[in-house]
C-alpha positions in Angstrom: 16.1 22.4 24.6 19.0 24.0 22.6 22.1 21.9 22.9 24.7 23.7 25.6 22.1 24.1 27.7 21.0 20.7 29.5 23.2 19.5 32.4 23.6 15.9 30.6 25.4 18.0 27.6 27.1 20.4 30.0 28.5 17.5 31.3 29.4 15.7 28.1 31.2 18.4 26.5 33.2 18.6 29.6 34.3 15.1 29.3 35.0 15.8 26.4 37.2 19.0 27.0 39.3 16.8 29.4 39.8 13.6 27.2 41.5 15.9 24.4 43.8 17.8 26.7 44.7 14.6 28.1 45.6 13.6 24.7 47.5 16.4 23.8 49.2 16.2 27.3 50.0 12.2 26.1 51.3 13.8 22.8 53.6 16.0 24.0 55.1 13.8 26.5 55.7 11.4 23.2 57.3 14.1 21.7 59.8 14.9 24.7 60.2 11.4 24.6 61.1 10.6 21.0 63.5 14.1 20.8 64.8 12.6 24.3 65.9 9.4 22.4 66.9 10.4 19.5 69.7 13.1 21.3 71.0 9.5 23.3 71.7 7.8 20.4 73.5 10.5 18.3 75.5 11.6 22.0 76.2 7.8 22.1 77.2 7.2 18.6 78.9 10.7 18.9 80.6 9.0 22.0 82.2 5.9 20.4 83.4 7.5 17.3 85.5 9.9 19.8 86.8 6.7 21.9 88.2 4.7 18.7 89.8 8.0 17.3 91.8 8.2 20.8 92.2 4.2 20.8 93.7 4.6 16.8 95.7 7.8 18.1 97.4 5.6 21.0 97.4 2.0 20.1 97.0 2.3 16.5 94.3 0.5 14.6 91.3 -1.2 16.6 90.0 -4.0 14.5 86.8 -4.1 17.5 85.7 -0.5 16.4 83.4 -2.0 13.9 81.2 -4.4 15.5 81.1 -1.8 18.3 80.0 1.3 15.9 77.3 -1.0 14.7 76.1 -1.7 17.9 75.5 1.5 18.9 74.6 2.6 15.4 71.5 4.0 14.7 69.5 4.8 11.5 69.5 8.3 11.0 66.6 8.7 8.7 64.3 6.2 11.3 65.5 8.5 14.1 64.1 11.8 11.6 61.0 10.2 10.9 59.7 9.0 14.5 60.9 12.9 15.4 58.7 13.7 12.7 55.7 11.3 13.1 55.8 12.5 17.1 55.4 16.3 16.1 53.0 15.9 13.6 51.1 14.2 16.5 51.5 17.1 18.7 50.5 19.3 16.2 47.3 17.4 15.6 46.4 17.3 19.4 47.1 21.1 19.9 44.6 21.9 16.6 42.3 19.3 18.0 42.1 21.6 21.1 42.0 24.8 19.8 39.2 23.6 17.7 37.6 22.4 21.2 36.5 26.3 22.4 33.1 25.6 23.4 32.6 28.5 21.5 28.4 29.3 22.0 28.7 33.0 20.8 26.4 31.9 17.7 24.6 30.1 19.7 24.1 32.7 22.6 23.1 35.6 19.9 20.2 33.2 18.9 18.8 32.7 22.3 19.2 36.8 22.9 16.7 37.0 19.9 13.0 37.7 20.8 10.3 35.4 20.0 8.8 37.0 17.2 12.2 37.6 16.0 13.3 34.2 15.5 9.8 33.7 14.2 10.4 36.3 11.8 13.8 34.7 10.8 12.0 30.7 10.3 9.5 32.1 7.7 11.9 33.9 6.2 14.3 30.6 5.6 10.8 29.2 4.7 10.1 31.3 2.3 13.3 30.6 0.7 13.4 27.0 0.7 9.8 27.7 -1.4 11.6 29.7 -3.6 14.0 27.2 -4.8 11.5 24.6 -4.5 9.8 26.2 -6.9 13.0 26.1 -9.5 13.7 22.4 -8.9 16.9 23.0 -6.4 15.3 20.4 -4.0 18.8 20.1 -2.0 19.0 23.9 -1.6 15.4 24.0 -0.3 15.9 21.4 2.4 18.6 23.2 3.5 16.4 26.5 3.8 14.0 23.9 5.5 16.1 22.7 8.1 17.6 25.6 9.1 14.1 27.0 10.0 13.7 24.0 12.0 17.1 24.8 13.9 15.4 28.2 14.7 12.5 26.2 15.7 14.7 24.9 18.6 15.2 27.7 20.3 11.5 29.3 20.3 10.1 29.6 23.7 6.6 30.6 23.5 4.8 32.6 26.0 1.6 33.3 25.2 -1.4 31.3 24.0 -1.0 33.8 20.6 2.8 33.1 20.5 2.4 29.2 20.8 -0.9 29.0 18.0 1.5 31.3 15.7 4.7 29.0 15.6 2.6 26.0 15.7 1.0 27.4 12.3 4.3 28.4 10.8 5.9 24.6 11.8 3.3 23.4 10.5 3.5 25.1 6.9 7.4 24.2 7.1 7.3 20.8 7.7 4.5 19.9 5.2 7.0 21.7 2.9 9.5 19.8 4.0 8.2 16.5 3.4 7.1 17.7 -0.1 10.9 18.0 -0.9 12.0 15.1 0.6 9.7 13.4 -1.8 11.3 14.7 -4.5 14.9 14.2 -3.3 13.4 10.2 -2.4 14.2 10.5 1.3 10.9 8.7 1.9 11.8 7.9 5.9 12.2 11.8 6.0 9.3 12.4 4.5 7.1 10.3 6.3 9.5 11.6 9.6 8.1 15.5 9.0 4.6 14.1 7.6 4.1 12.3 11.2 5.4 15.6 12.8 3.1 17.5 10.8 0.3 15.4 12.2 1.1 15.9 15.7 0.4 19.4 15.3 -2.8 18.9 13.3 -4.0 15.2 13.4 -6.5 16.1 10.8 -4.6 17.4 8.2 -4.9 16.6 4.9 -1.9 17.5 2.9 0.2 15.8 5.9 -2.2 12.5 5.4 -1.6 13.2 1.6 2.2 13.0 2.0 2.7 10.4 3.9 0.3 8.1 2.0 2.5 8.9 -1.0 5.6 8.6 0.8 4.3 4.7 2.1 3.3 4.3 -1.9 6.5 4.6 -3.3 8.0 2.5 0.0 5.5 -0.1 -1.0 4.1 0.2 2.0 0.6 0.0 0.7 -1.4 -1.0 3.7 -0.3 2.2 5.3 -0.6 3.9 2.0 -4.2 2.5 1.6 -5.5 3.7 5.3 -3.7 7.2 5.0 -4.9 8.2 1.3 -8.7 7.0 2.7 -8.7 8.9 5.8 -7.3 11.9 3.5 -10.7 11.5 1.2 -13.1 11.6 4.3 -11.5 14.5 6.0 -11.8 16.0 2.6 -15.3 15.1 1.9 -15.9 16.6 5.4 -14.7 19.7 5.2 -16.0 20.4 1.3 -12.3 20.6 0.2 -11.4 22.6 -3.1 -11.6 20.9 -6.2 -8.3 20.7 -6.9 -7.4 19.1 -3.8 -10.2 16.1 -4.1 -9.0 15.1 -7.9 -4.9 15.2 -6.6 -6.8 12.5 -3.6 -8.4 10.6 -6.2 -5.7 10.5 -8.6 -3.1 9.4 -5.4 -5.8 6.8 -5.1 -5.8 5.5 -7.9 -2.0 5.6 -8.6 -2.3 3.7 -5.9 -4.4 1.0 -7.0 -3.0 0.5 -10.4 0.7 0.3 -8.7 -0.7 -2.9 -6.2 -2.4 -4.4 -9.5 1.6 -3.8 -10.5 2.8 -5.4 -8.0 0.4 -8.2 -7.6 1.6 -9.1 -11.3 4.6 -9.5 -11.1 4.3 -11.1 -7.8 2.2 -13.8 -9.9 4.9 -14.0 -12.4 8.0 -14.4 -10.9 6.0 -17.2 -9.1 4.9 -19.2 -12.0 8.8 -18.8 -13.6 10.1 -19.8 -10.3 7.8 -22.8 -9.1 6.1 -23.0 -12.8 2.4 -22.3 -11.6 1.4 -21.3 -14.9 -1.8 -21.4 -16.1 -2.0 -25.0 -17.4 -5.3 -24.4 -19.1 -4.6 -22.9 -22.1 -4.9 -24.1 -25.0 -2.6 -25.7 -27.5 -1.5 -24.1 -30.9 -3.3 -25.0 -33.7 -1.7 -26.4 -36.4 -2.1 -24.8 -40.0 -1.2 -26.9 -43.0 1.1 -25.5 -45.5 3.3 -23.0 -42.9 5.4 -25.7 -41.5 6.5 -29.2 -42.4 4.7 -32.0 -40.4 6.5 -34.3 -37.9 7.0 -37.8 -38.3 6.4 -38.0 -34.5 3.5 -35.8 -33.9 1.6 -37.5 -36.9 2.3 -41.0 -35.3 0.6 -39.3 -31.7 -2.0 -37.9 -34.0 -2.8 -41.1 -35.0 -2.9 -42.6 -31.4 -5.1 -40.6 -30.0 -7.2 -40.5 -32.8 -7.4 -44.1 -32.7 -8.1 -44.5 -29.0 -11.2 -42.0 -29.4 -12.5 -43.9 -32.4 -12.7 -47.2 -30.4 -15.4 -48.1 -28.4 -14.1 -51.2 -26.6 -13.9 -51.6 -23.1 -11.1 -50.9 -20.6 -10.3 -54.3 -21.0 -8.8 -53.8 -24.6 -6.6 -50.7 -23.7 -5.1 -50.6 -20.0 -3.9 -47.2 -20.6 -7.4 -45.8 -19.6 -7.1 -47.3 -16.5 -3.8 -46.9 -16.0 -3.4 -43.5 -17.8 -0.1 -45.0 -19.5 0.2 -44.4 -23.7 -0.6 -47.0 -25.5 2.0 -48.4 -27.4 0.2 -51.5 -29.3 0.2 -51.3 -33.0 2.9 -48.6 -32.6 5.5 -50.0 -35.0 3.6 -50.5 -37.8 2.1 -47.0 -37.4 5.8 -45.1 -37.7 6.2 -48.3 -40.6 2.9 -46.3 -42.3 3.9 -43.3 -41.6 7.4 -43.7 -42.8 6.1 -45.0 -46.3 3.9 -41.3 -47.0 6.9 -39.7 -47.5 
């Protein structure tokens, strides 16, 4: 239903009507007000300047005439600006109003249009929004777009014919919109006109097509996943065109290779941030002559070489059953070692 037209928005705009002339009615009486007060105080300052200059011309000098001009003294240029601030307040309220017509002469034209007419009119914008689609002005074409779906508001169908025949057209425009909002990235859009699409025709592809890459790029890939698969069976079904099965399979996979993606980097930001890395690799090998050996790493060399090469019991070295290092025999190892170089 076209807005102006419903009894709840009758009834709102009405409301509406009221509150602002009540306003300007409030701004008025602020300006009578503040015009009101600033004539009392010049008429009273006006008023004390001509009783001292009869005092002065009687009795000579009043020495009092001071403290009472500053008591009913006011500051000119405070009295100018709330004068000013008041009419620039009733200004505001009397544009606000004019503003407030309830003008529906556009509005009324529209609904004086035939059916086919205002059919006529949606392709038209339709065709348009393709046409700069087509050039890469995205914003322009969603424009076109949702101006057809304005018009769209307004179509009353008929006839069985009539309502099959804007269903079609809808249907065209708002796979074409969600097309553009995909390239503007207004994914909630997209997936907003792809779901309207769908209501229309439940089974359509390109609409299953858009909003599985809509949910992709959301990273919404559940929803991706069941869309883009439903898409490839209805597809498969209906013996699609070539074309239209590879741009499926290569959402699909798009799709695969972005959860591998994300799965990644999931795993990695893991291991940096709890350090669940893979403890099982193996360690560097060392190759003599690229790097100086370590005093340190000889004398653990020489541990565990030592501990392998023995074949007592448990008894001779607790750090088997204790899993300690063994530190017996230790000094004069680093004494040994010390002495090679």
């Amino acid at each position: 239903m076209s807005c102006g037209f419903t009894p709840d928005l009758a009834r709102m705009l009405e409301q509406m009507a009221v509150e602002k002339e009540r306003h300007t009615v409030e701004t008025q009486q602020s300006l009578v007000e503040t015009e009101r007060n600033v004539a009392r105080a010049k008429s009273k300052l006006a008023k004390v300047e001509d009783k001292h200059h009869k005092q002065q011309q009687e009795n000579g000098y009043d020495w009092t005439r001071t403290y009472e001009k500053w008591d009913a003294w006011e500051d000119p240029e405070e009295l100018a600006r709330q004068e000013q601030e008041a009419r620039e307040r009733s200004e505001r309220a009397a544009k606000a109003q004019m503003g407030c017509n309830h003008d529906h002469s556009a509005e009324q034209k529209l609904m004086d249009m035939t059916t086919q007419e205002k059919l006529a009119a949606c392709d038209e914008f339709r065709v348009l929004g393709n046409l700069f689609f087509k050039h890469g002005q995205y914003q322009r074409a969603a424009f076109h777009y949702h101006k057809a779906l304005v018009y769209f508001e307004y179509v009353f169908t008929d006839t069985d014919e009539e309502e099959a025949q804007a269903d079609a057209l809808k249907l065209k425009l708002l796979l074409n919109f969600a097309a553009c909002r995909l390239k503007t990235m207004h994914l909630d859009d997209a997936v907003h006109h792809a779901n309207q699409a769908l209501e229309i025709d439940p089974n359509n592809v390109k609409a299953l097509y858009r909003r599985a890459q809509a949910y992709r790029l959301k990273d919404e890939f559940d929803l991706a996943q069941k869309d883009i698969e439903r898409a490839v069976e209805l597809s498969k079904a209906a013996e699609a065109t070539q074309s239209v099965d590879s741009l499926l399979i290569q959402e699909k996979k798009l799709l695969q290779a972005k959860v591998l993606a994300y799965k990644l980097r999931t795993k990695q930001v893991s291991a940096a941030m709890f350090g669940t890395g893979d403890k099982s690799k193996a360690p560097e090998r060392y190759h003599p002559g690229l790097r100086a050996p370590d005093a340190n790493v000889m004398a653990l060399n020489l541990l565990k070489s030592s501990s392998s090469a023995s074949t007592s019991a448990s008894d001779g070295f607790p750090c088997l059953d204790t899993w300690q290092p063994l530190t017996r025999g230790l000094k004069e190892l680093q004494t040994l070692v010390t002495s090679l170089y």
